[in-house]
C-alpha positions as CSV (number, residue, x, y, z in Angstrom):
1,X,-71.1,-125.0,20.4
2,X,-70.1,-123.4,16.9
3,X,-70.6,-120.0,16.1
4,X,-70.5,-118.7,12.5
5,X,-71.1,-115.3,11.2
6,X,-72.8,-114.6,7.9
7,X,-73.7,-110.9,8.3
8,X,-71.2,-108.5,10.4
9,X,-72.2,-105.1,8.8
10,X,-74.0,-102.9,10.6
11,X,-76.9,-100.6,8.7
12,X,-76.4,-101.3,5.5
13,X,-74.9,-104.4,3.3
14,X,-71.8,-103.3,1.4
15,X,-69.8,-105.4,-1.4
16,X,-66.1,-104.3,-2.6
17,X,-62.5,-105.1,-1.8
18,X,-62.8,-103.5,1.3
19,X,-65.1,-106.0,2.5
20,X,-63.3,-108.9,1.4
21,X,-62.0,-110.2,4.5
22,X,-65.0,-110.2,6.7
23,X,-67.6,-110.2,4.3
24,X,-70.6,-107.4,3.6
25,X,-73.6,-108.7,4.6
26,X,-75.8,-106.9,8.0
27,X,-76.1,-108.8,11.1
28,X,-76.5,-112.8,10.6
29,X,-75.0,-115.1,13.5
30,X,-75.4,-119.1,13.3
31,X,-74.5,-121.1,16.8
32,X,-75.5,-124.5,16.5
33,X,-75.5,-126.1,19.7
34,X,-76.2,-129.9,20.9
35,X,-78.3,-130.3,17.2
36,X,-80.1,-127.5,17.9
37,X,-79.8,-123.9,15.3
38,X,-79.8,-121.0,16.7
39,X,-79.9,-117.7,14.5
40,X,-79.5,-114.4,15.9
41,X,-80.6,-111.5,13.8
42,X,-82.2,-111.6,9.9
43,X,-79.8,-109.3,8.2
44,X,-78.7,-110.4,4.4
45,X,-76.4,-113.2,5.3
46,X,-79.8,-114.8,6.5
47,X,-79.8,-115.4,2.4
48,X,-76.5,-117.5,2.7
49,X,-77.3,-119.7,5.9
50,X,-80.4,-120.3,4.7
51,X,-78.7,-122.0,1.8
52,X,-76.4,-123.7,3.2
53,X,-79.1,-125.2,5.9
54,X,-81.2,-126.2,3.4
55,X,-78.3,-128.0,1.1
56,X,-77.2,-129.6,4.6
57,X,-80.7,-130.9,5.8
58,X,-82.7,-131.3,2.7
59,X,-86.5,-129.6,2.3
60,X,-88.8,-129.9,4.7
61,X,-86.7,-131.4,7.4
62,X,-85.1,-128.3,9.2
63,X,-86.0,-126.8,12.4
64,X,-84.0,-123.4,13.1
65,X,-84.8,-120.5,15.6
66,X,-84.7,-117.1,14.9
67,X,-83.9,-114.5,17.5
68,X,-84.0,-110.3,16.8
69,X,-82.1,-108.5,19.0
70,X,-84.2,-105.8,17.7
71,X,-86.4,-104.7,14.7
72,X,-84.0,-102.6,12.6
73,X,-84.0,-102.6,8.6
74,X,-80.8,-104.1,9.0
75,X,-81.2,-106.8,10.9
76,X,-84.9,-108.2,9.2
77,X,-84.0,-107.2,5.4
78,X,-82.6,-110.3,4.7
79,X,-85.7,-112.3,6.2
80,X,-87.8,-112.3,2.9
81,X,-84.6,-114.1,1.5
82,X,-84.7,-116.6,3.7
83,X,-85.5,-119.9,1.6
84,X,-86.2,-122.3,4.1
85,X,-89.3,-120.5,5.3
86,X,-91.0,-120.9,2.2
87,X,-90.5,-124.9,2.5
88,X,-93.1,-126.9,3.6
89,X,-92.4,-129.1,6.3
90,X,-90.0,-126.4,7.8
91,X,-90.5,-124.7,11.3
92,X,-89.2,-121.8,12.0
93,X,-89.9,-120.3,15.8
94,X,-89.1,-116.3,15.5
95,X,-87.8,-114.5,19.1
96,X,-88.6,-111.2,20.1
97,X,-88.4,-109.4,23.1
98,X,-91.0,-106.8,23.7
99,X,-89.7,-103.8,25.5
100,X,-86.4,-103.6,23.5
101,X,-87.9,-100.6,22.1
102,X,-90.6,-98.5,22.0
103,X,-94.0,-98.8,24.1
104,X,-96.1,-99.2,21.3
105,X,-93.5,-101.0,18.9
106,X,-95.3,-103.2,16.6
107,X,-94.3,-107.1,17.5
108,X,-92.2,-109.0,15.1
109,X,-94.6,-110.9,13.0
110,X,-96.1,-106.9,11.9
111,X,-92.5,-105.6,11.0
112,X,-91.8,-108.7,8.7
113,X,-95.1,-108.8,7.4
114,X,-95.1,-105.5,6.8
115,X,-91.6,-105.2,4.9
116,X,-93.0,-108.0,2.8
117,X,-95.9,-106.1,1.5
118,X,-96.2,-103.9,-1.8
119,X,-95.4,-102.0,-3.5
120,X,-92.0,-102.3,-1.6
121,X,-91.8,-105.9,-2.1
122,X,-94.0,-108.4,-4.3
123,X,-94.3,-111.4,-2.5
124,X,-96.2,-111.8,0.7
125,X,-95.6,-113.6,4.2
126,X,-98.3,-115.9,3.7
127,X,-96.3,-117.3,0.5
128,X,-93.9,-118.8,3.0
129,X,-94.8,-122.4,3.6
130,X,-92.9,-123.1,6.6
131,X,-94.5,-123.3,9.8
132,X,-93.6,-120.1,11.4
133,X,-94.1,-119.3,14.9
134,X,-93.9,-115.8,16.7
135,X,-93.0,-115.6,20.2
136,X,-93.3,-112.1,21.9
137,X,-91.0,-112.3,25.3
138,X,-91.1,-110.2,28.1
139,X,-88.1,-108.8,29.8
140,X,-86.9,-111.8,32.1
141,X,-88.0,-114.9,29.9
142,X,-85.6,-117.5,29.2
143,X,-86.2,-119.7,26.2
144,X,-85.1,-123.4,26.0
145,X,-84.2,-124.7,22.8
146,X,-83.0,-128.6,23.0
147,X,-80.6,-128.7,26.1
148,X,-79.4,-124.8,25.4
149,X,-80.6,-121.9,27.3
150,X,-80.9,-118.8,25.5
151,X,-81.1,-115.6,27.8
152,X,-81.3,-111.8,27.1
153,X,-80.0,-108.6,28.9
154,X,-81.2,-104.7,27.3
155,X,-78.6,-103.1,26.1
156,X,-77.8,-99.5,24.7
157,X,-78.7,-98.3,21.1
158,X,-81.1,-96.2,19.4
159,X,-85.0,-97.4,20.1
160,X,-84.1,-100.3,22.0
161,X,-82.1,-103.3,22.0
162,X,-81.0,-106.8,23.4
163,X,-77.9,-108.9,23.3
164,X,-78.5,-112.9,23.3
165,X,-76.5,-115.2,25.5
166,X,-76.6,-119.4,24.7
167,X,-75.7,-121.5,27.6
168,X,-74.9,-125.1,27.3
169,X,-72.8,-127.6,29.2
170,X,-71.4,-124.5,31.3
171,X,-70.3,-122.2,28.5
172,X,-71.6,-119.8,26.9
């Protein structure tokens, strides 16, 4: 299992010598795991990995999964950025776990849709040529990606939240 972080900022993306070391980009975690990858959160290092995904597999050839841990600006602003999903040939399956936040919160395809609408932004969700597939889960769901178990527990923070957990040949 390797785990590499492209995003570790936390509301907003911030650029400067202060930042140098661990970088300024909100929350973007790659684990690859048994030839699986696994991304947690859509913050602006989602820009980055999706770069370096698509220079390592070529177009139309990648497979990734995409879990939220919940729908804050900071953790989906980077998805419009995201240049594998507007590949044909990709797949991209997007996690979400309904109940993270509020009753009637609006499931993940509506938030990224919606952030990808003018005027705020000029090119729409149905210019992404991927296959994309949303997956609502409810609050005890395990998901199985290749040999890799990926499980979820609520945690504490404003509207809601979940932390992820990949298990593979007993680690995590």
């Amino acid at each position: 299992m390797r785990v590499s972080f492209y995003g570790v900022r936390g509301s907003i993306a911030t650029a400067g010598e202060s930042t140098r070391r661990y970088g300024g980009n909100t929350p973007c975690v790659a684990v690859e795991v048994a030839g699986e990858v696994l991304i947690f959160d859509a913050g602006t290092g989602i820009r980055r990995l999706g770069s370096d995904l698509a220079r390592a597999t070529g177009a139309g050839r990648l497979h990734v999964n995409l879990f939220f841990s919940h729908l804050h600006w900071d953790h989906i602003q980077g998805f419009p950025f995201f240049g594998p999903a507007y590949m044909p040939g990709n797949r991209v399956d997007l996690w979400h776990v309904r109940g993270a936040g509020a009753a009637d919160e609006p499931g993940v395809r509506e938030v990224l849709s919606e952030q990808m609408r003018p005027p705020t932004f000029p090119v729409g969700m149905e210019a992404m040529r991927a296959d994309l597939a949303f997956h609502e889960l409810g609050a005890s769901e395990v998901v199985r990606v290749g040999e890799a178990r990926v499980r979820h527990a609520f945690v504490d923070h404003p509207n809601g939240c979940v932390a992820w957990r990949v298990d593979h040949g007993g680690a995590s």
